[in-house]
N, C-alpha and C positions, 0 to 999 in steps of 0.2 A: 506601625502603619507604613512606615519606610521599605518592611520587606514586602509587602503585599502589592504596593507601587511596582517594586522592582520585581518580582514573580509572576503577578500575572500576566504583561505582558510577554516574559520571559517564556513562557508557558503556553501564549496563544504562537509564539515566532515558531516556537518549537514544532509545535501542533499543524502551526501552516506548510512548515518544512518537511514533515514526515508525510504527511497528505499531498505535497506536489512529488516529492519520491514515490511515494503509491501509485497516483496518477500514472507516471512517467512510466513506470513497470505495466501496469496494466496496457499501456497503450505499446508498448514495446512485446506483448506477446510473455512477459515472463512468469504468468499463472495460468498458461493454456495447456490444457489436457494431451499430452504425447503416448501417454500410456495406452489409454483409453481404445479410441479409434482402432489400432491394429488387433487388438482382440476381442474386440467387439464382432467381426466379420465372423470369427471362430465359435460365436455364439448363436449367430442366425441361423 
């Protein structure tokens, strides 16, 4: 019962951590399309 105390929150800190790193990326631009757009144009 002891480790289930210590793990799950261990486990939501973690969860909240990786989700404000996500956040942080996505709002920084670091999973926007670069590829995309410039040959797109070559398509129309």
């Amino acid at each position: 019962m002891n480790a289930i105390a210590f793990l799950v929150p261990l486990a939501i800190a973690l969860g909240g951590t990786f989700l404000v790193f996500f956040l942080v990326a996505v709002r920084n631009g670091q999973f926007d399309d670069l590829d995309d757009p410039p040959t797109r144009i070559l398509r129309d």
